[in-house]
C-alpha positions as CSV (number, residue, x, y, z in Angstrom):
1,X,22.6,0.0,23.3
2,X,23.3,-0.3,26.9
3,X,23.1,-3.9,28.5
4,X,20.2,-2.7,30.4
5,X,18.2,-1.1,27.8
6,X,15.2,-3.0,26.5
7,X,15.6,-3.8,23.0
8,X,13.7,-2.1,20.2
9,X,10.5,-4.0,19.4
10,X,10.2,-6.2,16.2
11,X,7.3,-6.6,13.9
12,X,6.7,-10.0,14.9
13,X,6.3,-8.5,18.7
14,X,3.0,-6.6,17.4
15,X,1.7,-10.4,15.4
16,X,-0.1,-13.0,18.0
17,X,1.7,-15.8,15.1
18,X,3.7,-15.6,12.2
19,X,2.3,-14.6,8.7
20,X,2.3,-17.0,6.4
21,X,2.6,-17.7,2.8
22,X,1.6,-20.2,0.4
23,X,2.1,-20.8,-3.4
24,X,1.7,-17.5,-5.9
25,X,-0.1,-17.0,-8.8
26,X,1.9,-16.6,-12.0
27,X,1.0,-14.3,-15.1
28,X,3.4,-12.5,-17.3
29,X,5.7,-11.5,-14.9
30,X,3.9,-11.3,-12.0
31,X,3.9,-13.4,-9.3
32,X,1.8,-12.8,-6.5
33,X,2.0,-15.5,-3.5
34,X,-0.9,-14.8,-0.8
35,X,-0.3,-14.2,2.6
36,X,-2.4,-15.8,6.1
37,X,-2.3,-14.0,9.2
38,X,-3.4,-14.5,12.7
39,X,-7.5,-14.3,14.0
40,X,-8.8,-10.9,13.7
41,X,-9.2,-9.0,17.0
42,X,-10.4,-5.4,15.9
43,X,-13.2,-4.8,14.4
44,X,-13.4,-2.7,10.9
45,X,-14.1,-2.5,7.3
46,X,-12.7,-1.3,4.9
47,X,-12.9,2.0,2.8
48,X,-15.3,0.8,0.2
49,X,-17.5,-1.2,2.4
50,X,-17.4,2.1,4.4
51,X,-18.8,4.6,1.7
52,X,-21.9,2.1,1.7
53,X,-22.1,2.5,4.8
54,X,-22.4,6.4,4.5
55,X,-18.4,7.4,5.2
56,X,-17.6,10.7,3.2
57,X,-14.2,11.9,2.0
58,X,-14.3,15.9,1.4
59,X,-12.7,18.7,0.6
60,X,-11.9,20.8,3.5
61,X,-14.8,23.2,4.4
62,X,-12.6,26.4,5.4
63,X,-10.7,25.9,1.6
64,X,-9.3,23.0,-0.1
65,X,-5.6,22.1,0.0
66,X,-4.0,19.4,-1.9
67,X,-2.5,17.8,0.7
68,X,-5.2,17.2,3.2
69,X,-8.8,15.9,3.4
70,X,-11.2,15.6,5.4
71,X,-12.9,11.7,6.0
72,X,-16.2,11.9,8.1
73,X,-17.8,8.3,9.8
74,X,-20.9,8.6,10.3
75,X,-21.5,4.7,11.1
76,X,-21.1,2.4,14.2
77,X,-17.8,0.7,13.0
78,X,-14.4,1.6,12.3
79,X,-12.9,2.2,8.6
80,X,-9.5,1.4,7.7
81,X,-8.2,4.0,4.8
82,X,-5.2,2.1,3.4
83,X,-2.3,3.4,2.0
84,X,-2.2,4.2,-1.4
85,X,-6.1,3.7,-2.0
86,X,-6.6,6.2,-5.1
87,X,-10.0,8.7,-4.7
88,X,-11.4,10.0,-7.6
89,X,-13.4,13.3,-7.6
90,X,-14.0,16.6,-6.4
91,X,-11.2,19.2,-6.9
92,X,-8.7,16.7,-8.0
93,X,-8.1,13.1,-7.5
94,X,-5.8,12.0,-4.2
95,X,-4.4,9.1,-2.8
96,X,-3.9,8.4,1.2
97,X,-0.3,9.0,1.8
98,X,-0.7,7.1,5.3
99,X,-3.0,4.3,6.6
100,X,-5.8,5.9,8.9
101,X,-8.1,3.8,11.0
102,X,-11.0,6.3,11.7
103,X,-13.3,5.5,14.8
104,X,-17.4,5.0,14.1
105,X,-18.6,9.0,14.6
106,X,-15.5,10.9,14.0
107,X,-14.3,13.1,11.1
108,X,-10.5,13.1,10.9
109,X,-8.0,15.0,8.9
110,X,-5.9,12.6,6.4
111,X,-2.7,13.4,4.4
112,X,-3.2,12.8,0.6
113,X,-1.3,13.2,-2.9
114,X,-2.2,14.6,-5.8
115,X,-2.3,12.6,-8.6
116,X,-3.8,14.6,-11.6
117,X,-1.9,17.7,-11.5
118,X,-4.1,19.1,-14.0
119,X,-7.1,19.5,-12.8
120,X,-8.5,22.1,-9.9
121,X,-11.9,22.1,-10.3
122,X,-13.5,24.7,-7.8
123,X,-16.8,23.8,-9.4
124,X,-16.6,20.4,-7.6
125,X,-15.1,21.9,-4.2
126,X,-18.7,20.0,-2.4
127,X,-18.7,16.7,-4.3
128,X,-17.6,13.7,-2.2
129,X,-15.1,11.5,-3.2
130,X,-15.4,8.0,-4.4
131,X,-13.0,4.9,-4.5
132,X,-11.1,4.2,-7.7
133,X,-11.0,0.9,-9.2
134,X,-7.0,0.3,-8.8
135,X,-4.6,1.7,-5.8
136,X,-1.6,3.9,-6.6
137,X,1.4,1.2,-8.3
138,X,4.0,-0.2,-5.6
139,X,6.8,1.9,-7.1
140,X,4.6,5.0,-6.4
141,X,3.6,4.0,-3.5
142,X,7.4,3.1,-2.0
143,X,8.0,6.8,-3.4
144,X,5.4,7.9,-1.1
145,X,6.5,5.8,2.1
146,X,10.1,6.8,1.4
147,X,9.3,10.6,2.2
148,X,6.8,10.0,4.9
149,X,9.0,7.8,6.7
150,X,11.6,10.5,6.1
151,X,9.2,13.0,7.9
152,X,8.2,11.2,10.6
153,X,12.0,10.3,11.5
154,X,12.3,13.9,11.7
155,X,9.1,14.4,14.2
156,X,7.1,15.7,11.0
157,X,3.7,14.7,10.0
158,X,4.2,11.6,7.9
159,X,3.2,12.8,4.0
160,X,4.6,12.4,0.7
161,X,6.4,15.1,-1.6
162,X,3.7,16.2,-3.9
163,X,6.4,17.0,-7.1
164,X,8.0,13.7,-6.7
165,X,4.5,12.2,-7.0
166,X,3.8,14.4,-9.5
167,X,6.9,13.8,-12.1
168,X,6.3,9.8,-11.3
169,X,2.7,9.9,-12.4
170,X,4.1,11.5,-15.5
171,X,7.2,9.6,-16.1
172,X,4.7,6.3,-15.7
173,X,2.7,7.8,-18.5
174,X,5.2,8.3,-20.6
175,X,6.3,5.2,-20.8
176,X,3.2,3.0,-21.1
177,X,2.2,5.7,-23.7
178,X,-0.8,6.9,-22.7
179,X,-1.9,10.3,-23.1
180,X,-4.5,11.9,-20.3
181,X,-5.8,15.6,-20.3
182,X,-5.6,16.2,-16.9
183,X,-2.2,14.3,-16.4
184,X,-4.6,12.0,-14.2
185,X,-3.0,8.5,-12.7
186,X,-6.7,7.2,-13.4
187,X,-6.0,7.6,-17.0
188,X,-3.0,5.4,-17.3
189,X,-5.0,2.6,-15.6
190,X,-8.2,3.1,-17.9
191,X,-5.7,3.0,-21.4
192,X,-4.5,-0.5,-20.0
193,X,-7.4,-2.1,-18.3
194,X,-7.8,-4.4,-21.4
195,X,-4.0,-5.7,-20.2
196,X,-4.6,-5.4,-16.1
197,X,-7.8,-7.3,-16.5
198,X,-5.9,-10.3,-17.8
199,X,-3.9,-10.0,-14.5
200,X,-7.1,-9.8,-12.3
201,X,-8.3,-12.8,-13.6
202,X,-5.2,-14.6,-13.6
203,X,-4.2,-13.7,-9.5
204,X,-7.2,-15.5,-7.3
205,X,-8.5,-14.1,-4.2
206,X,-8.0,-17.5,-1.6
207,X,-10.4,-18.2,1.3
208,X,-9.4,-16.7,4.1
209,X,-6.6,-14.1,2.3
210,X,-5.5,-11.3,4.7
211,X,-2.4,-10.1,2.3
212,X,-0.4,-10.6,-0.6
213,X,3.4,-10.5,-1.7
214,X,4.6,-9.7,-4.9
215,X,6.9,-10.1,-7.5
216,X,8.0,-8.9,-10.8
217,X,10.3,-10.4,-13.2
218,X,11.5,-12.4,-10.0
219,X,12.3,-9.7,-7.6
220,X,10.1,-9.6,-4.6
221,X,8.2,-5.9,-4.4
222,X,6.0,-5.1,-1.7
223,X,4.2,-6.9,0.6
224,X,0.3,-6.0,1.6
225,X,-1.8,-6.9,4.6
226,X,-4.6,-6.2,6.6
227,X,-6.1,-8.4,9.5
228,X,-9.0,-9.2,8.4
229,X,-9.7,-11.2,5.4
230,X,-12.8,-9.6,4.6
231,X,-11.2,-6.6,4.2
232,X,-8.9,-7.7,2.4
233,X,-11.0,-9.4,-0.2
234,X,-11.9,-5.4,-1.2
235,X,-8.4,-4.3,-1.4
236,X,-7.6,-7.4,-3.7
237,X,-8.7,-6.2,-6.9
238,X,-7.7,-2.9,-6.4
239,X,-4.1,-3.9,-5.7
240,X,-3.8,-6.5,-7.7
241,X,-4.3,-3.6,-10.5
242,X,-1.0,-1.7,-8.8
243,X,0.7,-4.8,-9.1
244,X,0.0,-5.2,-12.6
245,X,0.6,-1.8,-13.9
246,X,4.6,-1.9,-12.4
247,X,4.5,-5.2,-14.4
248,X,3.4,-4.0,-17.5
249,X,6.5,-1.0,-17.1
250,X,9.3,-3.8,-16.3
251,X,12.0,-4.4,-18.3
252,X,13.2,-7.8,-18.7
253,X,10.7,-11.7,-18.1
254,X,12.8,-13.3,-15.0
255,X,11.5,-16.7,-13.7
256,X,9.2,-16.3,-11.0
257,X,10.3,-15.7,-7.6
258,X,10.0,-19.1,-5.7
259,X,8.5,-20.0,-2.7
260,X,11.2,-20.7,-0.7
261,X,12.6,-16.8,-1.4
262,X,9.0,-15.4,-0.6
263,X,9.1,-17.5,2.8
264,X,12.4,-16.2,3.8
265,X,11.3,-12.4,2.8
266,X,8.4,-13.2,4.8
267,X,10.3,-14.6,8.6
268,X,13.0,-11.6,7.9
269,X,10.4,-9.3,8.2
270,X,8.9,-10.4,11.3
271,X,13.1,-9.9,12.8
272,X,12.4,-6.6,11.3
273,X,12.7,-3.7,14.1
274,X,9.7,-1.0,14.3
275,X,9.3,2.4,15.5
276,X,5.7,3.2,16.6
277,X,5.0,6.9,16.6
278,X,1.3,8.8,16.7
279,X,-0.9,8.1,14.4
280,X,-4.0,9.4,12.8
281,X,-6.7,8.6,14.4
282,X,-7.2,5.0,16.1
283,X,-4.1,3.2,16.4
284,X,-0.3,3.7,16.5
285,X,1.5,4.1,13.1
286,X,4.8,1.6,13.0
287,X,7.6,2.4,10.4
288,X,10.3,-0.2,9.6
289,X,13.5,-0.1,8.2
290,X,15.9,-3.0,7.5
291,X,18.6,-3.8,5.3
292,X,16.3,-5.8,3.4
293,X,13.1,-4.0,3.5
294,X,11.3,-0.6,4.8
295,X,7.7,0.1,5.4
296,X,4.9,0.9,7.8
297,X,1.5,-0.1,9.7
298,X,-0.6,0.3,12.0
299,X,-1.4,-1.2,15.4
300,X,-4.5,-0.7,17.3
301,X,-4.7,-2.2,20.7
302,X,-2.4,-5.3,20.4
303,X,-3.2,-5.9,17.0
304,X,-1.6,-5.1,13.8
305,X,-4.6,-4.0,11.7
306,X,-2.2,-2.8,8.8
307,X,1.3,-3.5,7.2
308,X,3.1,-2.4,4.1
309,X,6.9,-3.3,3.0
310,X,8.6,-2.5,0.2
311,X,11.8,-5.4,-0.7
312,X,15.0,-3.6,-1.5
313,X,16.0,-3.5,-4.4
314,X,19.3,-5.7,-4.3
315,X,17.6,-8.5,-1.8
316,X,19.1,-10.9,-4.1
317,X,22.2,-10.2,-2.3
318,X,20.4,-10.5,1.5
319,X,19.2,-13.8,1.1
320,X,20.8,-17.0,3.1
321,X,22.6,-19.4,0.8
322,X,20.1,-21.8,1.4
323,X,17.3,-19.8,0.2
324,X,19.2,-17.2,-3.1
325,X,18.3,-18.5,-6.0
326,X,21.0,-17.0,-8.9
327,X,19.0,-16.2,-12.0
328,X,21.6,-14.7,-14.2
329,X,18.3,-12.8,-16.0
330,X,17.9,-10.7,-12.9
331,X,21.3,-9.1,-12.0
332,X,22.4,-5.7,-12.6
């Protein structure tokens, strides 16, 4: 970089303050510690507080492709789709490959997956979609963000590879043992939801929540948030669920990540640099890639109405000496 070129932007240059984080909840081994942003600015709800509000998410009308759908908002507010959200219905079920903040009265196009590969059911080619009970699991879903970011580094449309999601939603089944028909993602959730309820009840939704970070066997994952807590407060559950599902699929019962680790994730993130790039619909998508964490977001007017970022894997190994913990469990 030249001494008189501006210096790329970092995520904390699209926050008004700091996220912050406070003390996790602890089952099994999950942790999941919840995360406080800054005053909303935008206003929006979310997907399923859209659909009551008469929001549709159809096949598209000249002949249905996996990859694409077709979301139409009919009301006076804008709806944030977030990444990952699962959809069950029509032809086959999908999940958002990006986050999409659709304006009141438009119908956009959005980028999905595929995640029963075996199912195509012309007969439903009209039904609308509705929202699942759980999002797509964060190793999924940093599968998914890996390939889109990929794309969009490449000036392509940010989507995920649909075999890669396909082989994962299979390999997942696999090993939890759970047999579906239709090789459906839905299914592996509803043969454990005895075991991911224990997690819901165990992870408590605080006042005021906008996000959540999370940990398995004491390695950070991914962190979620949206900027405003009510929103939020509907993705909860449904994440939560994601959370608990990689969980149940880890090898090995570390102690907990601690707070300290989670805060440091948390401030390294906000030195992260960010791309923004066009997005889909309102807003600008962001995509970030550090050495200790990749993701993306999205940013409408100054605010940022959306983030997603996915630890790396050896972040053990990034932390200061002040804040690495050694757990002799954990290393490779």
């Amino acid at each position: 970089m030249s001494a008189t070129e501006p210096a790329a932007p970092t995520l904390n240059d699209v926050l008004s303050a700091p996220l912050r984080v406070s003390a996790p909840d602890v089952h099994g081994s999950l942790a999941v510690f919840p995360l406080f942003g800054p005053p909303p600015v935008v206003e929006y709800v979310g997907f399923a507080d859209g659909c009551a509000r008469g929001v549709l998410v159809k096949e598209r009308a000249g002949g249905a492709t996996v990859g694409d759908l077709v979301v139409i908002n009919p009301s006076d507010v804008a709806v944030l789709l977030y990444e990952g959200e699962e959809l069950l219905g029509a032809q086959q079920n999908r999940t958002f490959d990006v986050s999409v903040l659709v304006p009141p009265g438009a119908s956009v196009r959005v980028p999905v997956s595929c995640v029963e590969q075996g199912r195509w059911d012309g007969a439903r080619h009209g039904e609308a979609f509705s929202p699942a009970p759980q999002t797509a699991y964060p190793s999924l879903r940093r599968m998914k963000n890996a390939a889109s970011s990929a794309r969009v580094a490449a000036g392509l449309e940010a989507r995920a590879e649909q075999g890669a999601v396909w082989a994962e939603v299979a390999a997942k089944a696999d090993r939890l043992d759970v047999e579906s028909r239709t090789e459906a993602m839905h299914d592996i959730y509803e043969g454990r939801r005895d075991a991911l309820h224990s997690f819901v009840v165990a992870v408590s939704l605080r006042d005021g929540q906008s996000g959540a970070l999370a940990a398995i066997g004491g390695r950070l994952i991914v962190l979620d948030h949206v900027s405003r807590p009510d929103a939020f407060a509907r993705l909860h559950r449904p994440l939560v669920q994601g959370y608990a599902l990689d969980a149940l699929d880890a090898a090995g019962d570390g102690p907990p990540a601690s707070l300290d680790e989670a805060r440091a994730f948390v401030a390294g993130l906000g030195r992260t640099r960010v791309t923004q790039h066009d997005g889909i619909g309102a807003g600008r998508d962001i995509r970030l890639a550090g050495r200790s964490v990749s993701g993306a977001g999205l940013v409408a007017g100054a605010e940022l109405v959306q983030l997603t970022a996915f630890a790396a894997d050896d972040l053990d190994d990034r932390l200061t000496p002040e804040t690495r913990i050694r757990r002799p469990s954990r290393r490779r």
